[in-house]
C-alpha positions as CSV (number, residue, x, y, z in Angstrom):
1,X,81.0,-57.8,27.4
2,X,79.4,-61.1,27.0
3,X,79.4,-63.5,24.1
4,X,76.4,-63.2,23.4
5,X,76.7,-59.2,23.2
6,X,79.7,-59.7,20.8
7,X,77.7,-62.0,18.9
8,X,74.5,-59.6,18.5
9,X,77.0,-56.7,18.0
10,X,79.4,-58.3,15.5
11,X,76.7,-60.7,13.5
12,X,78.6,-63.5,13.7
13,X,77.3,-66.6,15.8
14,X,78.1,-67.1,19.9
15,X,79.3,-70.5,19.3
16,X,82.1,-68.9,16.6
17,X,82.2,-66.2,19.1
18,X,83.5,-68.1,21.7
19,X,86.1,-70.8,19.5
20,X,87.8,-67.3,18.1
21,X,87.8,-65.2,21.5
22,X,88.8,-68.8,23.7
23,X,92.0,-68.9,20.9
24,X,90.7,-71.7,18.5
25,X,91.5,-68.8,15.2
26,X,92.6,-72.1,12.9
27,X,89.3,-72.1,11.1
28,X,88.3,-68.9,11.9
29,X,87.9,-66.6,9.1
30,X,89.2,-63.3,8.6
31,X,86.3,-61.7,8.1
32,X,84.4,-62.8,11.4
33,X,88.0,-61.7,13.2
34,X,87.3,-58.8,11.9
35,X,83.4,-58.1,12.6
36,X,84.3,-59.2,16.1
37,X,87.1,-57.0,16.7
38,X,85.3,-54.1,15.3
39,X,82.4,-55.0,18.1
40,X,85.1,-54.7,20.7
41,X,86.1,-51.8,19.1
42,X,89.4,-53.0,18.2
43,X,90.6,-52.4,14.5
44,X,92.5,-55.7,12.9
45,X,95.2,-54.3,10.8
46,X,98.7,-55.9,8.9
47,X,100.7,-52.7,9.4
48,X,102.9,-51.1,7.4
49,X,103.8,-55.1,5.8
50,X,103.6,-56.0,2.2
51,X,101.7,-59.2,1.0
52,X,105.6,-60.2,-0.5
53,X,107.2,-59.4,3.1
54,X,104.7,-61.8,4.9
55,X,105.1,-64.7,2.1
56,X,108.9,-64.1,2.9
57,X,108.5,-64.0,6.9
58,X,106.8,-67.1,6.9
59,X,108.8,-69.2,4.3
60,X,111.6,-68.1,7.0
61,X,109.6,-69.6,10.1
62,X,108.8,-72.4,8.0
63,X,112.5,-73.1,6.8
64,X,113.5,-72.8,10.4
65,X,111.2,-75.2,11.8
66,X,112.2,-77.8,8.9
67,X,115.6,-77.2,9.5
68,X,115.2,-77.3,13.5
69,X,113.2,-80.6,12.6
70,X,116.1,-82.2,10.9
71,X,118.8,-81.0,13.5
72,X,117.2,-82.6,16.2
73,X,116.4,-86.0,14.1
74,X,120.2,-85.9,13.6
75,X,121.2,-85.7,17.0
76,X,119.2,-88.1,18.5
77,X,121.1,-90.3,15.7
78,X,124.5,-88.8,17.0
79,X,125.1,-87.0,13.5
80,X,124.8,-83.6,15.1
81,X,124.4,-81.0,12.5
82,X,126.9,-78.0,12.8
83,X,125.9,-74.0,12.6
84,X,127.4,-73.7,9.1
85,X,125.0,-76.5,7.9
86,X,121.9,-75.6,9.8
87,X,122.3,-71.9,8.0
88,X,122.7,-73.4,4.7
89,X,119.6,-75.9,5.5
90,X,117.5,-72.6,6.6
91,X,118.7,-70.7,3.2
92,X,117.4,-73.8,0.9
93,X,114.3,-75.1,2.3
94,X,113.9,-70.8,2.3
95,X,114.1,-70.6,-1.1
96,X,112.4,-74.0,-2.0
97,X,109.8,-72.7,0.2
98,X,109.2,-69.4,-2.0
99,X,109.9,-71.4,-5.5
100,X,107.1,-73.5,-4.1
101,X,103.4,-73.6,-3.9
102,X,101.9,-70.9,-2.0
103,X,99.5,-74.0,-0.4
104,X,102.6,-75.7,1.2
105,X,103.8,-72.4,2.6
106,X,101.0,-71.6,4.6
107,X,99.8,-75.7,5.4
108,X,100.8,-76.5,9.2
């Protein structure tokens, strides 16, 4: 199906068409995901997840990458962080994370 077709089928516009089909969904919005899935004939769907589970998965990710972040700062300063601490860096950016402001969670 062409772009264009999507476009005409889905409403939204060819150029947005093509940025959320080529893999450019930053500043796509849900809603034109959505019309343009449903003129592929696709469905967009969470599953069976909870809004709370999602805030919880990604405040995970998030803590991981901060403390992945700070474990590789530290060894390219030969103070190599060890398991024990990386898990306890994970568990308190994790929690400061979902103590935090919802904004910072989802921010790249």
């Amino acid at each position: 199906m062409s772009h264009a077709t999507v476009a005409a089928r889905s409403g939204v516009s060819e150029p947005t068409v093509k940025r959320i089909l080529g893999g450019q969904l930053a500043e796509a919005s849900f809603a034109n995901v959505v019309a343009i899935a449903e003129a592929l004939g696709m469905t967009v769907g969470l599953g069976e997840t909870d809004a709370e589970e999602l805030r919880r998965q990604q405040a995970r990710r998030k803590a991981e990458q901060i403390a992945r972040l700070v474990q590789g700062t530290s060894a390219l300063e030969s103070q190599a962080v060890d398991q024990a601490a990386y898990e306890r860096l994970v568990e308190r950016s994790f929690h400061e994370l979902m103590a935090g402001s919802r904004r910072r969670l989802w921010a790249e």
